[in-house]
C-alpha positions as CSV (number, residue, x, y, z in Angstrom):
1,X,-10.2,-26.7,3.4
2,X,-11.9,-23.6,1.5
3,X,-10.2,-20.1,1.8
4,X,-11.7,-17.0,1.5
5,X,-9.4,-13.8,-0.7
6,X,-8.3,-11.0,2.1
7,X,-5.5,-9.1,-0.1
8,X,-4.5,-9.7,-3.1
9,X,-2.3,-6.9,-4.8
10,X,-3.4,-7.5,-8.2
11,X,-7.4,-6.8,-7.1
12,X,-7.7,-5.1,-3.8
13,X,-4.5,-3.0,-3.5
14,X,-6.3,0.5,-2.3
15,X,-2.8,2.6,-3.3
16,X,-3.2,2.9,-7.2
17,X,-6.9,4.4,-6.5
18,X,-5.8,6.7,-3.4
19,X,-3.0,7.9,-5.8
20,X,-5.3,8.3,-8.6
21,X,-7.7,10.0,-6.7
22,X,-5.4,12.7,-5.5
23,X,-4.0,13.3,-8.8
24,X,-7.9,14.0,-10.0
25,X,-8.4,16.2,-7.2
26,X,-5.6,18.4,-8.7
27,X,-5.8,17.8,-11.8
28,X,-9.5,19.3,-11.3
29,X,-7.9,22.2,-8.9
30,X,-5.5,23.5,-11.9
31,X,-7.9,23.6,-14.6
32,X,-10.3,25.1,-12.8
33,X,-7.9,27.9,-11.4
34,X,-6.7,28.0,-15.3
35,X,-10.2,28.4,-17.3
36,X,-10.8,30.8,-13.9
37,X,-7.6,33.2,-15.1
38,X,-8.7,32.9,-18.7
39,X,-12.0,33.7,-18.6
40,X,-10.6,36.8,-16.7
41,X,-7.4,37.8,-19.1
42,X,-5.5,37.6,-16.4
43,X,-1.8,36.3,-16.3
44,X,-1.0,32.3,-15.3
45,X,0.6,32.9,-11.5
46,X,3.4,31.4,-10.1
47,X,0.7,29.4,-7.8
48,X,-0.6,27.4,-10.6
49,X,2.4,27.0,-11.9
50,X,3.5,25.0,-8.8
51,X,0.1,23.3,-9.0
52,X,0.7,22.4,-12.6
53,X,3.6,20.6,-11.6
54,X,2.7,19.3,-8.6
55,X,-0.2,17.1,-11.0
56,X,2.5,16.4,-13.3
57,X,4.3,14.7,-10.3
58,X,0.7,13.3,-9.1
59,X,0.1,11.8,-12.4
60,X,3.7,10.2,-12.1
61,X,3.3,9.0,-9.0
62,X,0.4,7.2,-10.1
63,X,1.3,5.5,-13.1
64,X,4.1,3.9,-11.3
65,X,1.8,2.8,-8.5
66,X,-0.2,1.0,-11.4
67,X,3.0,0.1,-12.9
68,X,3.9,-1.4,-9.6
69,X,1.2,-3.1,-9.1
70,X,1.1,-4.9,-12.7
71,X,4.8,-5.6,-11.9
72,X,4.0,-7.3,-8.5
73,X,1.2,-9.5,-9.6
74,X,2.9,-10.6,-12.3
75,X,6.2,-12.1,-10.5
76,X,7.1,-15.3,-11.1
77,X,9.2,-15.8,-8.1
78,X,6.4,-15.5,-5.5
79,X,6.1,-18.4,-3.0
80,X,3.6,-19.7,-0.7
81,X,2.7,-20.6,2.6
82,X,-0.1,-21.9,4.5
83,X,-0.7,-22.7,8.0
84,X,-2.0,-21.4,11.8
85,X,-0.2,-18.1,12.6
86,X,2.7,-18.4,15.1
87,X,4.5,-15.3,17.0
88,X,1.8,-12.4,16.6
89,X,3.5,-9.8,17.9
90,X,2.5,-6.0,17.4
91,X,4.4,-2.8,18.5
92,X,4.5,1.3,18.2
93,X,7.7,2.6,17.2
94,X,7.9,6.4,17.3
95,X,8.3,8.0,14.2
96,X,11.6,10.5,13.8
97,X,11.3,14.2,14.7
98,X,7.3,13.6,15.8
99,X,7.1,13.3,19.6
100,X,3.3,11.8,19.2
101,X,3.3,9.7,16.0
102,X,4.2,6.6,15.8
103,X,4.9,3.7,13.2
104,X,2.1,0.6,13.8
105,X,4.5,-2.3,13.6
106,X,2.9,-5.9,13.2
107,X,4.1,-9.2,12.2
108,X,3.6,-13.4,12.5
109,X,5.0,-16.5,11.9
110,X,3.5,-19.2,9.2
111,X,5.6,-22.5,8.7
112,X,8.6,-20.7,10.2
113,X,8.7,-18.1,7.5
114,X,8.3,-14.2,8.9
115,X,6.4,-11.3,8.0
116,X,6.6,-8.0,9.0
117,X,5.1,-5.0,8.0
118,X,3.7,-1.7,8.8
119,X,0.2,-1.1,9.9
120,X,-2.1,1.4,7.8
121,X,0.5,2.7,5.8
122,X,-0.7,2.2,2.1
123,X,1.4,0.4,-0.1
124,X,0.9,-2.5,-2.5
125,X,2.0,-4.6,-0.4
126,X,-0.3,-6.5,2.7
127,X,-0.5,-3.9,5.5
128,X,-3.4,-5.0,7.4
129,X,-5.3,-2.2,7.7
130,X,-8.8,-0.1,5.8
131,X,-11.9,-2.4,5.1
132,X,-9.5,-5.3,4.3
133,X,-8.0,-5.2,7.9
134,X,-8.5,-9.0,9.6
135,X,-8.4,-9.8,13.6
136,X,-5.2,-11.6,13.8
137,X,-4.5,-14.2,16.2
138,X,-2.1,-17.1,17.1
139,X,-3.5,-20.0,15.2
140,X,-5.9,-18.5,12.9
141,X,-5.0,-20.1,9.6
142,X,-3.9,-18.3,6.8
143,X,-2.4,-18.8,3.5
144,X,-0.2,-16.2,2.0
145,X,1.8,-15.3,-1.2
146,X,5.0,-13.6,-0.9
147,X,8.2,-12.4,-2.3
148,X,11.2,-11.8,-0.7
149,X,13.3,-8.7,-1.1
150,X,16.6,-7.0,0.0
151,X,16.6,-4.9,2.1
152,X,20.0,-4.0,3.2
153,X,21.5,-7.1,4.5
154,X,18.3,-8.4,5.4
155,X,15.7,-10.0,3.5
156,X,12.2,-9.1,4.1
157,X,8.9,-11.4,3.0
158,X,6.3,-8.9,1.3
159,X,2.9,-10.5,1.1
160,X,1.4,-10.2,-2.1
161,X,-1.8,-12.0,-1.3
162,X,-3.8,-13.5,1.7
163,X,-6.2,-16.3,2.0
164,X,-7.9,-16.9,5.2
165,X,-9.5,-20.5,5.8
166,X,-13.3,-20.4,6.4
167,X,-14.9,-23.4,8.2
């Protein structure tokens, strides 16, 4: 049976380049406000102060999301599983102190093992949504890469990478 790549977190994770691009953005923002005040004399503002180190924090943020990413890839304690999906399941779950957002929940079953994540929220992690997003069904065959981490008392299967079969 041939598979065709989804997600994989080393290759198609969009978070590093959403990060990255917002740190440009500001990064872009301050020194353009900066060679502005020069090229006038005038004094460096408390505003681009803040915006300095809000782009130091930007440029943090996304280094660790590469970081992350590099880390993820590269652990050796992934496992896999393949087989139809079981259990599709998808529900809204309203977000705290927002009376009209809500948290896209959606999860399956492969082999007995259980996934669960959160719809469009971007992570390096599988999340099922942007111009990787697949139509998920019961029985649609799939094989998938995870790890499992703690969280809490709980353990919860992260999928690093997707396969889906192609006929």
């Amino acid at each position: 049976m041939k598979f065709e790549l989804v997600y994989d977190v080393a290759t198609t994770s969009e978070a590093p380049r959403y990060a990255l691009l917002l740190t440009v953005v500001a990064l872009v923002a301050t020194l353009s406000w900066l060679v502005w005040l020069r090229s006038r004399d005038k004094p460096i503002r408390i505003g681009l102060k803040l915006l300095m180190a809000l782009t130091v924090v930007l440029i943090l943020l996304t280094a660790g999301s590469f970081y992350e990413q590099r880390l993820l890839a590269n652990r050796t304690d992934a496992r896999s599983v393949e087989g139809p999906i079981t259990g599709l399941w998808r529900r809204s779950v309203r977000r705290a102190g927002t009376p009209r957002s809500y948290w896209e929940w959606e999860g399956f079953s492969l082999e007995g093992v259980a996934f669960a994540y959160v719809r469009n929220l971007e992570q390096n992690y599988f999340h099922n949504a942007g111009s990787r997003a697949l139509d998920l069904r019961d029985g649609v065959r799939l094989r998938v890469r995870y790890i499992q981490e703690a969280d809490g008392e709980s353990v919860r299967n992260q999928i690093l990478r997707v396969e889906r079969a192609v006929e």
